[in-house]
N, C-alpha and C positions, 0 to 999 in steps of 0.2 A: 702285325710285323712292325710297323712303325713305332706302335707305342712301346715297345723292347729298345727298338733304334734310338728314339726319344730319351728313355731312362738311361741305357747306357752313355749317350750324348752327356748325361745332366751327370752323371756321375764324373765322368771323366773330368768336366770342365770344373767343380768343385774342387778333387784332387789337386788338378793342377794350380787353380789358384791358390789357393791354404798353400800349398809347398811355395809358391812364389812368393806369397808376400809372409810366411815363414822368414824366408832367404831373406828377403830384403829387410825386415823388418833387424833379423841379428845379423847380418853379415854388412849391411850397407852401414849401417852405425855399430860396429863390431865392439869395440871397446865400451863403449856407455852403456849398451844393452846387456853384454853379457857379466860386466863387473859389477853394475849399480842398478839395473833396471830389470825389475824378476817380470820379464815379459812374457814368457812362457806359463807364469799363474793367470795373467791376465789371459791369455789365448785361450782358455779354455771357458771363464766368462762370453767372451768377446762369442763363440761357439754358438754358446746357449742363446743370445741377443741374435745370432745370423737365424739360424733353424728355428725360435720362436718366430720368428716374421714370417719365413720363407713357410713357412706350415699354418701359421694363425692368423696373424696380425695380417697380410698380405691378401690373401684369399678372402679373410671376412671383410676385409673393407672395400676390395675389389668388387664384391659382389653388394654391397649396400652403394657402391660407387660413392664415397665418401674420400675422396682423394685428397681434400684440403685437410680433414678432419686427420687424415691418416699421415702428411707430412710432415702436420703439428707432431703429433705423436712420436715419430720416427726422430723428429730433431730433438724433442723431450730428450729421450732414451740414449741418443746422440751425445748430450750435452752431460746427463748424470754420467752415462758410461764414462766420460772422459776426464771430470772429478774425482772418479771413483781407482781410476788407473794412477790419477795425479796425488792423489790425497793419502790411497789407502796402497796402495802397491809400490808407484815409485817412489814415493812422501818427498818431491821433490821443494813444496812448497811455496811453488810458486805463484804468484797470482792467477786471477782464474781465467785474465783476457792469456796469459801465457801458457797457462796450463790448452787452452784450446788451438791457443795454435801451433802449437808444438805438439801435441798429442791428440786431437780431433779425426786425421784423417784414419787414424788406426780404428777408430769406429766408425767413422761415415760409409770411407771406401769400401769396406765388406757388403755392408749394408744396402747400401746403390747399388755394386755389380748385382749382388746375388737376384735383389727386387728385379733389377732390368734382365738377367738369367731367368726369372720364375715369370714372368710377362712375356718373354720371348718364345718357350717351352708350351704356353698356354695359349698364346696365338698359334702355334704349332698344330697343336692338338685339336682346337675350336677345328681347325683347316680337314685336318683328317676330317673329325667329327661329319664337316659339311659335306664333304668329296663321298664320305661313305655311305651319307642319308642319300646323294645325288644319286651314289651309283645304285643303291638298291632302287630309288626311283624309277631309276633308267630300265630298273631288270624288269620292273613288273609292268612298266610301260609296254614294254617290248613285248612281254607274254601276251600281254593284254591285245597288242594290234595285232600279233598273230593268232592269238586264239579267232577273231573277227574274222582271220584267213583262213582256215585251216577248214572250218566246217561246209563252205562254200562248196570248195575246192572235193570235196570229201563226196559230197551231198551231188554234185553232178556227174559224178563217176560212177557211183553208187546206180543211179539213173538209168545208165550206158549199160551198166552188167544188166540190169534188170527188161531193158529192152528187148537184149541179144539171146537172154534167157529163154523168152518167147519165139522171139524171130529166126535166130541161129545158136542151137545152145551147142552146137559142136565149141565154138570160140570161144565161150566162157571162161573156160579153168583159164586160157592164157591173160585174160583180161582179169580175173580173182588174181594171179600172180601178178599181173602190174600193180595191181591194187593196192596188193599188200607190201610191196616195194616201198609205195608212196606212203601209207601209213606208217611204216617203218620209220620212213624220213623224218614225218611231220610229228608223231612221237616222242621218235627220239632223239633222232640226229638234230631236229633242229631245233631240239631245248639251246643249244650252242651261242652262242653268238655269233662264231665263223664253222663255217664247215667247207670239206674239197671241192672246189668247182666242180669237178669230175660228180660226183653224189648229187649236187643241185641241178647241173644239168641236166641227169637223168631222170629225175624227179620231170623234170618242165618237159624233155621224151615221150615219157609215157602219159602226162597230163596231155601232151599236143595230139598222143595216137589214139587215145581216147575220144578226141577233140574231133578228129578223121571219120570217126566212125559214126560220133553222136550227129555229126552236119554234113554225113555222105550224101552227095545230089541236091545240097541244097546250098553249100558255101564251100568253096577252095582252099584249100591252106597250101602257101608256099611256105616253108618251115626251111633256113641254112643257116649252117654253122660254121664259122672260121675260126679254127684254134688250132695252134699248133702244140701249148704247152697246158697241160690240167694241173702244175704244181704251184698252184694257188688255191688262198680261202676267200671264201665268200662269205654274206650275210644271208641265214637261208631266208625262202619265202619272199625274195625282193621281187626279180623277175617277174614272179606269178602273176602277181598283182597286175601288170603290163600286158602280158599277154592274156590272163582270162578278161579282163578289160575290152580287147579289142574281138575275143569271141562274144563276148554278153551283148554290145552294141554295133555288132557288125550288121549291114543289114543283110536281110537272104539275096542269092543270085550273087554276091560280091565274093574279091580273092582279098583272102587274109594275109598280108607277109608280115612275115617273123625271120626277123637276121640276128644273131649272136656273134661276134669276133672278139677275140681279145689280140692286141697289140700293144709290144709296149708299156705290158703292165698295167694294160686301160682295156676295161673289160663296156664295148657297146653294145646296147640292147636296143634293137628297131624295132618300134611294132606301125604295123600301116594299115588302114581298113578304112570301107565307107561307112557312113552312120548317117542317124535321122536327128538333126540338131535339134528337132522339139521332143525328144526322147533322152537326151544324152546328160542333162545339167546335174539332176539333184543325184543319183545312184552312180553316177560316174563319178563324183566328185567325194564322195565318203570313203572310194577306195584310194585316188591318188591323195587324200589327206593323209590317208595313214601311212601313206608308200613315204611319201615325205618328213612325215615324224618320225619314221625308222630310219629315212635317211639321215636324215638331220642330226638322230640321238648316236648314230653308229659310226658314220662317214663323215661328217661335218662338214669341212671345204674339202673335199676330197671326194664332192660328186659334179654333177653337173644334171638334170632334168632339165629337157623341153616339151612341151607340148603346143600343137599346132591344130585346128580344128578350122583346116579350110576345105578345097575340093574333097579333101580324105584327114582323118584322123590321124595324128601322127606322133607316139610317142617316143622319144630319145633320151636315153641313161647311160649316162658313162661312170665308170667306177674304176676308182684306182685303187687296185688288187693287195693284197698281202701276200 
């Protein structure tokens, strides 16, 4: 889209030059130009000398970075062009310190705009260029540190059916339907970069009632949510990471809280739990790194993480919503 933007930009400002200094050229000196001075033969030279650079001259010496070698040049062509209007067009006969100063700028000035026109359009371009290598970087970044989340998440659920299989398989089918909820998301929905708070939330529901079932009698989950408004988007798969975090190293016998509120357009995530600090450094740490290069690539200054790992574990996310 831009580079259409670009071209029609570069067209536009062409037109309108050529017609201004058209005007100026016969209307500001009206009498001289249009009775003695065949300016309009020269204009169409003058043409060939802009578009030769703006297409050849310009680009190949840009790219050899030959910028001294290419002013020499420029004023060459400069200086014949304005001989060649003095001598052969207007045959005014004047000498050649007067022929350039009277008739030089009619070749300079084309020549200078258009060059700084065509450096302008090209730094433009380089820009996109960069922003677009970024943002594909960014995409596959992002597949990248989800895919890391995804099978975890997948792989302890999976787990949970297979337990209940054996132990209570009346409950099954409803836990294969949470299941497949959650695959659904992790699938599809959250190829996204933003998806409804409403759909992530339920995703982190049915991961936490999984969660219930997998550490019945042996860890507590207090699980609240405060929301009054679900018309917002999220980034999916951020949460997770926080809350399966504080069930992987929670110790047994301890209570899990997990609070969710959004206020204000500021969506906080608590997660609180005991842990074993000679347990917790190296595998707790490869999830909040990549929690953080999601944040960082999607959110920028528009988050806030703390973490705290005193009496209890404690992690805090604030996000500000779309």
């Amino acid at each position: 889209m831009n580079f259409f933007n670009h071209k029609i930009s570069k067209i536009l400002i062409h037109i309108l030059f050529w017609t201004l200094f058209v005007f100026v050229s016969l209307f500001y000196f009206s009498d001289y130009y249009w009775a003695e001075n065949p300016f309009l033969q020269y204009l169409s030279i003058l043409v060939i000398i802009v578009y030769v650079n703006d297409f050849a001259l310009l680009p190949y010496f840009e790219k050899k970075k030959w910028y001294t070698l290419y002013i020499l040049i420029i004023a060459l062509i400069s200086f014949l062009a304005t001989q060649l209007y003095c001598n052969v067009f207007a045959q005014c006969g004047c000498s050649v310190a007067k022929c350039l100063s009277d008739y030089v700028w009619q070749t300079i000035v084309p020549i200078i705009f258009f060059s700084f026109v065509w450096m302008l359009f090209r730094y433009l371009e380089k820009k996109d260029e960069v922003e677009e290598i970024q943002r594909k970087h960014t995409e596959m970044e992002l597949k990248f540190l989800k895919s890391q989340i995804n099978p975890h998440v997948l792989f302890n659920n999976l787990n949970t059916i297979y337990s209940y299989s054996l132990e209570k398989p009346a409950q099954v089918p409803e836990l294969i339907l949470m299941l497949s909820n959650n695959l659904k998301h992790v699938l599809y929905e959250s190829n996204a970069t933003f998806v409804p708070l409403e759909k992530e939330l339920t995703f982190i529901d049915n991961y936490i009632a999984f969660q219930e079932i997998r550490t019945e009698g042996i860890k507590t989950i207090t699980y609240q949510k405060s929301i009054v408004q679900f018309n917002y988007d999220i980034a999916p798969l951020l949460l997770i990471t926080i809350i399966e975090n504080a069930f992987k190293h929670s110790t047994i016998d301890t209570t899990i809280d997990i609070h969710i509120s959004v206020e204000n357009n500021v969506l906080e995530c608590v997660c609180t739990n005991e842990f074993d600090a000679t347990k917790i450094a190296a595998e707790e740490q490869i999830g909040l790194q990549n929690l953080k290069k999601r944040l960082e690539l999607i959110y920028k200054d528009k988050y806030e993480l703390h973490i705290e790992a005193k009496a209890k574990y404690r992690v805090t996310l604030k996000l500000q919503l779309t």
